[in-house]
C-alpha positions as CSV (number, residue, x, y, z in Angstrom):
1,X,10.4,5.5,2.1
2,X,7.7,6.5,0.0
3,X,3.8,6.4,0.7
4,X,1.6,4.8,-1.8
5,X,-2.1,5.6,-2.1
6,X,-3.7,2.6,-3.4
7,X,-7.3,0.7,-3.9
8,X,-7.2,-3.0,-4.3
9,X,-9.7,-3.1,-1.6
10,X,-9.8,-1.3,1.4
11,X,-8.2,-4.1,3.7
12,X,-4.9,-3.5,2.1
13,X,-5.3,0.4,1.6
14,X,-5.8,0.3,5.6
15,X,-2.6,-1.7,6.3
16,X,-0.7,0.1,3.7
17,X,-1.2,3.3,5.4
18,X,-1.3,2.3,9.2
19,X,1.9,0.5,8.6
20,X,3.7,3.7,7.6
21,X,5.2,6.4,9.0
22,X,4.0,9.7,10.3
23,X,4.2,12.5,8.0
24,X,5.6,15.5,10.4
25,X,6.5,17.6,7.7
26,X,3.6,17.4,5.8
27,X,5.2,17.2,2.6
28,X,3.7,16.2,-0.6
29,X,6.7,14.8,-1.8
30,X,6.3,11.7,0.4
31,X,3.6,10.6,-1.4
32,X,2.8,8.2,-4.3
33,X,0.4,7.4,-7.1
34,X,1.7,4.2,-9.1
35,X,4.9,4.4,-7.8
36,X,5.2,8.3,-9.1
37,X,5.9,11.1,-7.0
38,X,6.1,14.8,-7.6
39,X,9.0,16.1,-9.0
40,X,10.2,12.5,-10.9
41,X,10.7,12.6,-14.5
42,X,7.6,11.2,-16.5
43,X,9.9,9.7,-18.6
44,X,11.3,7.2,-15.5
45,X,8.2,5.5,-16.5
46,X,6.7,6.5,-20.2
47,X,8.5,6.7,-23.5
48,X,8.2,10.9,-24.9
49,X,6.1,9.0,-27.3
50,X,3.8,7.8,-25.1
51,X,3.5,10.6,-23.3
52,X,2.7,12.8,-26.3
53,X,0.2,9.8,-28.1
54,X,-2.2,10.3,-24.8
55,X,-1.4,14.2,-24.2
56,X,-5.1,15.7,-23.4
57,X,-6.8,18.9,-23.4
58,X,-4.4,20.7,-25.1
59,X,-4.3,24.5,-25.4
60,X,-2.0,27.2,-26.7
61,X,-1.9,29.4,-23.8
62,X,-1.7,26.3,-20.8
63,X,1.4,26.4,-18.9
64,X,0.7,22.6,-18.1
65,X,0.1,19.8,-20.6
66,X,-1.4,16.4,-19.5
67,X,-1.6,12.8,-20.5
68,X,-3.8,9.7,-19.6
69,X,-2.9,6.7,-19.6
70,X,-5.3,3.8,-19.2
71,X,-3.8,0.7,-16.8
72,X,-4.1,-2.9,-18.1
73,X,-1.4,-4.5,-15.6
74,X,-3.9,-6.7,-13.0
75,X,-1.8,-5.7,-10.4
76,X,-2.7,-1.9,-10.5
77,X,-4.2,0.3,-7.9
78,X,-5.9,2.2,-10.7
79,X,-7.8,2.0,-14.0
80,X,-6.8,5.8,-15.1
81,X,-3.4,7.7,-14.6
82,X,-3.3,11.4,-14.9
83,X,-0.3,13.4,-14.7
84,X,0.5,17.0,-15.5
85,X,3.8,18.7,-16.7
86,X,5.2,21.8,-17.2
87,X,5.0,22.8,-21.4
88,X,7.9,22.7,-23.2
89,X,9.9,21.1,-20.0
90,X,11.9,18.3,-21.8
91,X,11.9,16.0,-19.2
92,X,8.6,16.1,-18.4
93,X,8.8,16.9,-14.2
94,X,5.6,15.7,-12.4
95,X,3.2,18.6,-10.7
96,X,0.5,16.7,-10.5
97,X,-0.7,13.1,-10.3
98,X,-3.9,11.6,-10.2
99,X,-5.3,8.1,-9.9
100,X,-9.0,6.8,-11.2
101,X,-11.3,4.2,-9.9
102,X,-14.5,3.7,-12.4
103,X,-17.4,3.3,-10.4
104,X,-20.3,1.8,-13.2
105,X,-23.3,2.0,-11.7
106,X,-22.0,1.4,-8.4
107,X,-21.2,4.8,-6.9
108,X,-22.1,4.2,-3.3
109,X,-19.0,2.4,-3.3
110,X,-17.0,5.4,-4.6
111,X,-18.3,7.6,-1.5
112,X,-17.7,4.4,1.0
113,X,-13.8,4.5,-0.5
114,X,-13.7,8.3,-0.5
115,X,-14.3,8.6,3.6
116,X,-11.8,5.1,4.1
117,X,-9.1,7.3,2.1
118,X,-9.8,10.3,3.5
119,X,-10.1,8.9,7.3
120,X,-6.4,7.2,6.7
121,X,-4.8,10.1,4.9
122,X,-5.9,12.2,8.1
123,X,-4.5,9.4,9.8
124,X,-1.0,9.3,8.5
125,X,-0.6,13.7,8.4
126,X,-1.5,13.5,12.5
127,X,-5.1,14.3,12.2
128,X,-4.5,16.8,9.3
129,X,-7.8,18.5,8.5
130,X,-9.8,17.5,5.2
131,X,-12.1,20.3,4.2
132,X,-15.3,18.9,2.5
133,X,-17.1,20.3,-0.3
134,X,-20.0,19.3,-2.7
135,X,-21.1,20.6,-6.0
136,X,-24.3,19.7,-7.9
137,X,-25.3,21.4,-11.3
138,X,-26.2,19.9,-14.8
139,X,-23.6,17.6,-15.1
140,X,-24.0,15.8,-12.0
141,X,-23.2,15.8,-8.6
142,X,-19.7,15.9,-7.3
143,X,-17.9,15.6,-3.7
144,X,-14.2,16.9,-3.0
145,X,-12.2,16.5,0.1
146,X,-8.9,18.4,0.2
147,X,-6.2,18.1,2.9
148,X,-3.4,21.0,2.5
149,X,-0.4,20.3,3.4
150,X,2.8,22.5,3.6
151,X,4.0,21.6,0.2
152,X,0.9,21.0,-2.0
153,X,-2.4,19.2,-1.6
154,X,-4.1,15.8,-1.8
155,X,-7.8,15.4,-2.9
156,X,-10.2,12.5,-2.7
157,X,-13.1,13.3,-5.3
158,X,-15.9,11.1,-6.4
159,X,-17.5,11.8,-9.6
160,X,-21.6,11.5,-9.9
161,X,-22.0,12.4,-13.9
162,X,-25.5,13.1,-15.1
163,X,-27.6,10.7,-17.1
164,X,-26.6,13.3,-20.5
165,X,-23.5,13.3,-19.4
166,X,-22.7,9.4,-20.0
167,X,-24.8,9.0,-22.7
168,X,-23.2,11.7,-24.4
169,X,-19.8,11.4,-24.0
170,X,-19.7,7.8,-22.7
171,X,-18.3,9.0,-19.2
172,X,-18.1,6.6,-16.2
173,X,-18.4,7.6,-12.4
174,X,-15.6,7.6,-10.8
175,X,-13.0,8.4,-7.6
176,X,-9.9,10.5,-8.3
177,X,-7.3,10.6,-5.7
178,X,-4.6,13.6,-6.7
179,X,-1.1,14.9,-5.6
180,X,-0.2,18.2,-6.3
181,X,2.3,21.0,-5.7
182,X,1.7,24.2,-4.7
183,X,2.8,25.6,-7.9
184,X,0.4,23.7,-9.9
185,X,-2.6,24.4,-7.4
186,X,-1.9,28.0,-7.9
187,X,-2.0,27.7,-11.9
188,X,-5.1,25.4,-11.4
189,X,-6.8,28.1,-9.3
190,X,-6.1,31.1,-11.8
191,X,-7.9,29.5,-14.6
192,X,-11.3,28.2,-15.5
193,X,-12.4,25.3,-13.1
194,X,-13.3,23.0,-16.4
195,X,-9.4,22.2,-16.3
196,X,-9.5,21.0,-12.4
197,X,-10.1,17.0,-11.8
């Protein structure tokens, strides 16, 4: 059985989780984000053209690639799917997933989702630990909580872009809730910090 982080309103992300089991390993793997897990093919659930039309921030020397994809089913938990693969893997092996809530204009409710998701998630891993962090500079203000676990880590982030910032490039405000491995969180961490979520 498989845990799924989801959003359709906080009623049902509270049952979802409180009706699962506890996580006594801790591992990342038992976790979801529109049905994908780490470690599943990509292509269980895009075409390779797909995945390659809506590849993003692409650079020579990344060891990861990634591609959006933006969510039009009603019944989806999330507006914005982001996953990350390995380059040149041909069957594209998720290390990271991430799920998007767009927040316009209404970022109080990010932060009100952020704790709810952060408070069940410590729920489910036995009290697990979330360590909380904030950053503020030009582009806006940003909040990050990150619970480790033995095989990776899940973070809860809200988004808080700057007035330039969404005029500029037409960004929106949003929650990110992300699975990684450990593999990937290392790669992440030896690189510039534009390339984190």
């Amino acid at each position: 059985m498989k845990l799924i982080i989801n959003k359709i309103s906080i009623f049902i992300f509270i049952l979802i989780f409180l009706n699962s089991f506890k996580l006594s390993a801790n591992d990342i793997y038992e976790f979801q984000i529109e049905g994908i897990s780490l470690g599943d093919s990509l292509l269980n659930y895009f075409s390779e053209k797909e995945i390659i039309e809506n590849r993003k921030y692409y650079n020579e020397e990344d060891d990861f690639l990634t591609s959006e994809f933006y969510i039009e089913n009603i019944d989806s938990n999330y507006d914005l799917l982001s996953v990350y693969y390995k380059k040149n893997d041909e069957s594209y092996t998720v290390y990271q997933v991430s799920g998007t809530i767009f927040y316009d204009e209404n970022i109080s409710q990010c932060y009100s989702m952020q704790k709810m998701i952060v408070k069940n998630i410590s729920e489910i891993l036995n009290n697990a630990e979330a360590i909380y962090d904030e950053l503020t500079d030009e582009d806006g203000f940003f909040t990050f909580s990150a619970t480790e676990l033995n095989s990776g880590i899940i973070e809860v982030s809200c988004y808080d872009w700057s007035n330039y910032i969404e005029n500029e490039f037409n960004w929106v405000d949003h929650l990110s809730v992300t699975i990684e491995n450990n593999e990937f969180s290392d790669w992440i961490d030896s690189i510039d910090t534009t390339y984190s979520n």
